[in-house]
C-alpha positions, 0 to 999 in steps of 0.5 A: 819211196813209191806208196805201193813200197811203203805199203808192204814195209807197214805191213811188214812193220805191223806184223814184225812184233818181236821179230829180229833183224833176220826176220825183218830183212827176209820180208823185205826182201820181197821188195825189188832191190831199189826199194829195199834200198831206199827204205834202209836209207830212210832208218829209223822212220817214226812211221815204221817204229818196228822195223826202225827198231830193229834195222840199221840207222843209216848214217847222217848226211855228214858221215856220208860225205866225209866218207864217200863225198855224196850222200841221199840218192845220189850216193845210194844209186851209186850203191846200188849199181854196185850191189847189182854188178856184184850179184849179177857177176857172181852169178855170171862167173859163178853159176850160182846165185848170190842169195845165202852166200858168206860175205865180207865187205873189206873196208865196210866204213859206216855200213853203205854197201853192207845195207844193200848186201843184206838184199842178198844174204842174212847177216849171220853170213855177213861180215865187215872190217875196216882198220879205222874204229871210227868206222867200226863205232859207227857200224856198232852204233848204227845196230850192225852188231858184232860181225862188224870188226876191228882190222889192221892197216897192213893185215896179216890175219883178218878177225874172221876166225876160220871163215871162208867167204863166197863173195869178199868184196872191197870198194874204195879201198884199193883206190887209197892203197899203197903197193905195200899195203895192196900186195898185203891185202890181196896176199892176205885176202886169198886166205879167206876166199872160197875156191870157187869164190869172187874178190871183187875190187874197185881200182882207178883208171888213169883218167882219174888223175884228170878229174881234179887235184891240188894245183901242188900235185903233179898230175903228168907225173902220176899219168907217166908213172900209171902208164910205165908201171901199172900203178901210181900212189900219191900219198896223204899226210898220214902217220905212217903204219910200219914205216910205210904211209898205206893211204892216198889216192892211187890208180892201177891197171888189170895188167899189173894186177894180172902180172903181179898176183899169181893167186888170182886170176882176173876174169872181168871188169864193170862200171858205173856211170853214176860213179865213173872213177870206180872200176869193178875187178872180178878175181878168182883163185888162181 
């Protein structure tokens, strides 16, 4: 981190005192996003005990790459490509800014994402779930506390109470679903979405199933499959949820997503270079 940074968070650390979570996010925030971000990436540092006392401990290198196959800088400037795509196209599509908004972050892992969104909003109107409780122990773990919760595999309800949500955002989740579980989700997800909301979703392009895999899998098969449906699921060797395995690896097309969901209603794409296999779709109640 810059020293010009590092100098408002000892500021902000010397001044924190007995301030909460809340407060420590809403100082910082005068920091630009990527400096925001670099510096909860850096929890907990001896040299700030304040804000290490009350901010969450990121992840370690090995939670990072078992999770998402990258971790440090590379991984956060993923993330923040992400972050700035999500509140620059709320916006956009909105007209409002993203600062104060509810947010869910569907399929939250270990908090990556969850850490940049606290940039945009404090966390009494943030929350995450993830059907793994694995994820949901490393979330508590780490000081996200109670607003990170426990969800099903093929979710009915969400562990949300009443809630309706600004932005509900979901990256790698759709990239890993089958057609059973997409279609549950998305049907399930439009119950808890503002009506001038955004559901932001990442989905695999068809130039995915080039980017390597098992000699054992049949990539021509899975192109033809994309290209003649609209969607392709290879599946992993998990225990099946219901009858149905709801994880693998999986690519769509907007196409498909338009014809066969109603309730939403598409209104844009993004990417990232610096992770080109994840293409953002912008939904909106249909």
């Amino acid at each position: 981190m810059f020293e010009y940074a590092y100098a408002v968070a000892r500021k902000i650390d010397a001044d924190l005192g007995g301030a909460c979570l809340t407060g420590a996010l809403r100082g910082l925030r005068q920091l630009g996003l990527e400096d925001f971000g670099e510096l909860l990436a850096s929890m907990p540092d001896p040299a700030l005990p304040n804000l290490s006392r009350v901010l969450p401990e990121m992840a370690s290198a090995e939670i990072q790459v078992s999770w998402t196959g990258a971790h440090g800088l590379p991984l956060l400037k993923q993330t923040n490509s992400f972050a700035r795509s999500a509140a620059y196209n709320f916006t956009r599509l909105t007209g409002r800014p993203l600062d104060g908004a509810r947010i869910l972050d569907f399929g939250c892992g270990y908090g990556r994402i969850a850490r940049l969104m606290y940039y945009f909003t404090d966390p009494a109107h943030f929350i995450g779930v993830d059907p793994w409780d694995r994820s949901i122990e490393l979330c508590r773990q780490a000081g996200f506390g109670d607003n990170f919760r426990q969800s099903e595999y093929l979710p009915k309800s969400l562990p949300v109470d009443d809630a309706r949500f600004d932005l509900i955002y979901a990256f790698s989740v759709f990239t890993h679903l089958s057609e059973r579980a997409s279609r549950q989700a998305l049907d399930t997800l439009r119950r808890y979405i503002q009506e001038d909301g955004i559901l932001l979703i990442t989905i695999r392009p068809v130039e995915y199933w080039g980017a390597g895999h098992p000699s054992d899998v049949n990539v021509d098969a899975l192109v033809a499959r994309h290209r003649r449906s609209g969607f392709a699921f290879l599946p992993h060797n998990r225990v099946p949820v219901d009858g149905d395995i709801t994880y693998g690896d999986t690519s769509m097309t907007t196409e498909w997503l338009i014809a066969q969901f109603p309730s939403w209603r598409f209104s844009g794409v993004d990417r990232s270079l610096d992770d080109p296999y994840q293409i953002y779709v912008f939904l909106r109640p249909g």
